[in-house]
C-alpha positions in Angstrom: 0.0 0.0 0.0 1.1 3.5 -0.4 1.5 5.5 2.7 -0.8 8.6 4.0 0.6 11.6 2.0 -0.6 15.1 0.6 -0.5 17.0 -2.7 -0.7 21.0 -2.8 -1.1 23.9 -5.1 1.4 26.1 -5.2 3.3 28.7 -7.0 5.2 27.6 -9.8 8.2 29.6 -8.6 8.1 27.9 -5.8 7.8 24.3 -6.9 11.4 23.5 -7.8 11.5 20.2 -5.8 12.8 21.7 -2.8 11.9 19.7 0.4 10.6 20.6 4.0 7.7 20.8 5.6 6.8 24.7 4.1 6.6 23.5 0.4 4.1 21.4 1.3 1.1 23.8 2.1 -1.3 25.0 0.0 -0.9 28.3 -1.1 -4.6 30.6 -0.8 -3.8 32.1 -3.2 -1.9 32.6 -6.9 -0.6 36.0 -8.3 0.4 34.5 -11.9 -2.3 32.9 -13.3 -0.9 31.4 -16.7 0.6 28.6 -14.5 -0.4 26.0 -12.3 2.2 24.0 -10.0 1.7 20.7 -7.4 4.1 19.1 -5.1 3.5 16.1 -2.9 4.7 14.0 -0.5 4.4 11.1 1.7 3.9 10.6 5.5 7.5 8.6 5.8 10.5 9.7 3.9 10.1 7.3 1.4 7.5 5.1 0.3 8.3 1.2 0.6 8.6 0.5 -3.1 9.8 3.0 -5.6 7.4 4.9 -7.0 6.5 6.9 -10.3 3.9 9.7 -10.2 1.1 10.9 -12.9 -0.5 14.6 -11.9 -3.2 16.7 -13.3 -5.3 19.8 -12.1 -8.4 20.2 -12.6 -11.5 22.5 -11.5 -13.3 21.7 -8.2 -15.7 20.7 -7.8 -16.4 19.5 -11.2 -13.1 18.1 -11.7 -13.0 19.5 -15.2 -9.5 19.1 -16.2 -7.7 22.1 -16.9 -4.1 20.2 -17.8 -3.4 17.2 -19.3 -2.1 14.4 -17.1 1.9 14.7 -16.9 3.9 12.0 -16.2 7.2 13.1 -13.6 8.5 10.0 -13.1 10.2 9.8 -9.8 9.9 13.8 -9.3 7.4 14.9 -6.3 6.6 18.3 -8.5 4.8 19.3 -11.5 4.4 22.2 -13.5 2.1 23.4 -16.3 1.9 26.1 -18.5 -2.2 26.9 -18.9 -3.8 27.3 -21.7 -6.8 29.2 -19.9 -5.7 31.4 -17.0 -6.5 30.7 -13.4 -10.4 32.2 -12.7 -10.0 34.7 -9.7 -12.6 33.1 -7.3 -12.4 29.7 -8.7 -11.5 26.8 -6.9 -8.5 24.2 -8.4 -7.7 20.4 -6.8 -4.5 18.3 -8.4 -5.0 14.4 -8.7 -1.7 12.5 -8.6 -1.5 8.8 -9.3 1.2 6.9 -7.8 2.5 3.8 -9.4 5.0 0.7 -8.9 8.6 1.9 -10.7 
């Protein structure tokens, strides 16, 4: 099983895999709006089994997609360039898939 873990929005200047505890909160909100950037992480320092990671974001609640899945491999980060800017008042969620290396 893969252990308890959390994936946020954040900045995409701020995304650049850096670690620690700060990266991983969500940010409430996002001055440039062309860009869309998620980091996660799991409750240990490393999962049991290597893993590879699939992300997307999408609107919430509808869960519209607004970027098309990304595959990062082992990276815990993502960025993407939108193709529709971020909706002031609009609410985003990120799905990440986790899979067996």
């Amino acid at each position: 099983t893969v252990p308890d873990g959390v994936a946020v929005i954040v900045p995409a200047a701020s995304v650049d895999g850096a670690a620690g505890e700060a990266s991983y909160r969500h940010f409430p909100s996002q001055a440039v709006t062309d860009t869309i950037a998620a980091t996660w992480q799991f409750s240990q320092s490393s999962p049991p089994v290597p893993l590879t990671y699939t992300w997307y974001a999408a609107e919430w609640p509808s869960n519209v997609s607004i970027t098309a899945p990304e595959a990062t491999g082992e990276w815990t980060w993502g960025i993407a360039q939108l193709q529709t800017p971020l909706v002031p008042g609009k609410s985003y969620a990120v799905h990440v898939t986790a899979r067996n290396a």
